[in-house]
C-alpha positions as CSV (number, residue, x, y, z in Angstrom):
1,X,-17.3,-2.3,-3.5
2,X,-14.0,-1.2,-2.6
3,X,-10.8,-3.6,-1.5
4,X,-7.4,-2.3,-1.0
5,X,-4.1,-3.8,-0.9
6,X,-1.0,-2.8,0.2
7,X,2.4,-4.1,-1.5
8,X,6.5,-3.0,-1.3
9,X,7.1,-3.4,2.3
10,X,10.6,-5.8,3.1
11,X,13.4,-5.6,4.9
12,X,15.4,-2.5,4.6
13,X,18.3,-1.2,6.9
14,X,18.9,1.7,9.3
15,X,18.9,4.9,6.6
16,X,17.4,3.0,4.0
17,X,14.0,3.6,2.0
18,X,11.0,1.5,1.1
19,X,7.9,3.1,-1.2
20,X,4.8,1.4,0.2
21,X,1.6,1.4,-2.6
22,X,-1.8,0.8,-2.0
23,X,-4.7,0.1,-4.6
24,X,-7.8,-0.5,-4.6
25,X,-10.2,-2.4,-6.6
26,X,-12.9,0.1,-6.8
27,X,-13.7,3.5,-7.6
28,X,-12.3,5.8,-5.3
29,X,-13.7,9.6,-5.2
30,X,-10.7,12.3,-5.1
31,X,-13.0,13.9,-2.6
32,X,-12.3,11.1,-0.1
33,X,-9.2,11.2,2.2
34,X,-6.7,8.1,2.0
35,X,-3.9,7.1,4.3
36,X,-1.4,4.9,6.3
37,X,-1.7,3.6,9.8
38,X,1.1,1.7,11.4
39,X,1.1,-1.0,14.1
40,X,4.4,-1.6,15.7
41,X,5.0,-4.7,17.7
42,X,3.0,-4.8,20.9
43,X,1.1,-1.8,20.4
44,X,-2.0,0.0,19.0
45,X,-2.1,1.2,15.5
46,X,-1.4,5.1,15.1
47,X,-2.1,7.3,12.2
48,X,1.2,7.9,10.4
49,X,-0.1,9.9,7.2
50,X,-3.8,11.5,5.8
51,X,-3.8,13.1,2.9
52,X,-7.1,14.5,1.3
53,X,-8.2,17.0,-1.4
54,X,-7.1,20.1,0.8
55,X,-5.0,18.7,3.2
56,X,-1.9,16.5,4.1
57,X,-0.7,15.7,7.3
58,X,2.0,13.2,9.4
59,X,2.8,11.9,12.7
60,X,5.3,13.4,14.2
61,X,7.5,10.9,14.7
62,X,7.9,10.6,10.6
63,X,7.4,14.3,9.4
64,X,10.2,15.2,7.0
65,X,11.0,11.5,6.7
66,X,7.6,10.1,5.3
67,X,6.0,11.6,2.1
68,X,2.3,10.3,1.1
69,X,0.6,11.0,-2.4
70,X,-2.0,9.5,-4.2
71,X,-2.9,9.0,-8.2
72,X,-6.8,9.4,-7.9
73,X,-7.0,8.1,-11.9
74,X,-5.4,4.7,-10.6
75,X,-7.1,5.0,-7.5
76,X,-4.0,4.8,-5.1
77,X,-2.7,5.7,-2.4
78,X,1.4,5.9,-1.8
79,X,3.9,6.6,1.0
80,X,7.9,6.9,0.3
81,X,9.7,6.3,3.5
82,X,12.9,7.7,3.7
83,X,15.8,7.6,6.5
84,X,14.3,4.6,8.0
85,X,14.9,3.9,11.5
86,X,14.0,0.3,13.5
87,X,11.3,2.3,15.8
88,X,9.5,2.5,11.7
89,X,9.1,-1.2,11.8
90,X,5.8,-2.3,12.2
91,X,2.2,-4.0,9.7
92,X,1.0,-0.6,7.6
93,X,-2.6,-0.7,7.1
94,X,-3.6,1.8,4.3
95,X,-7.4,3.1,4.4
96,X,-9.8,5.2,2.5
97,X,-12.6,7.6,2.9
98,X,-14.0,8.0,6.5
99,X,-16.8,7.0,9.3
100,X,-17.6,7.7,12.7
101,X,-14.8,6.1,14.9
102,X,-12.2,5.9,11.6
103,X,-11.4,5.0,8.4
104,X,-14.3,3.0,6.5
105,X,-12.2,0.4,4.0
106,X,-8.9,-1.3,5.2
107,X,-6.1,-3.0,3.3
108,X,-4.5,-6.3,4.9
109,X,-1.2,-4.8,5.9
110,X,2.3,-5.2,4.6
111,X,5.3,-5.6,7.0
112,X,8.0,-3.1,7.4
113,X,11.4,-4.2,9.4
114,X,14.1,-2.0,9.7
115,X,17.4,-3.3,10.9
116,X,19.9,-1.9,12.9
């Protein structure tokens, strides 16, 4: 019923900023929470942004760096990264509503590399 994909990531350098969409290609309630996990080279994938009808929150690593929002009549899901730094570069995963143990639909990822 519901597949998302993510598109805009690329290279960018140190400073620089990418805007990362997601949409999906079902119906997506604006009561559901959507958001961004991140999975950095050798490592576990970590929330980086949530953002549901009464809430928003971000890692800490990319609060006042990282700004999600989402268009719930296009049912999508975006994140602006701004003053991007090479410890950002990683595959980001969007996902929407929730289950036990996480989110319930996953996009395929989009790389993000950020040179020095």
């Amino acid at each position: 019923q519901v597949q998302l994909v993510e598109s805009g990531g690329g290279l960018v350098q140190s400073g620089g900023s990418l805007r990362l969409s997601c949409a999906s290609s079902g119906s997506i309630s604006s009561s559901k929470p959507m958001g961004w996990y991140r999975q950095p080279p050798g490592k576990q994938r970590e929330l980086v942004a949530h953002i549901s009808s009464d809430m928003i929150n971000y890692a800490d690593s990319v609060k006042g760096r990282f700004t999600i929002s989402r268009d719930n009549a296009k049912n999508a899901v975006y994140l602006q990264m701004d003053s991007l730094k090479p410890e950002d570069t990683a595959v980001y995963f969007c996902y929407a509503d929730r289950i036990l143990g996480g989110p319930k639909y996953w996009g395929q990822g989009t790389q993000v590399t950020v040179s020095s």
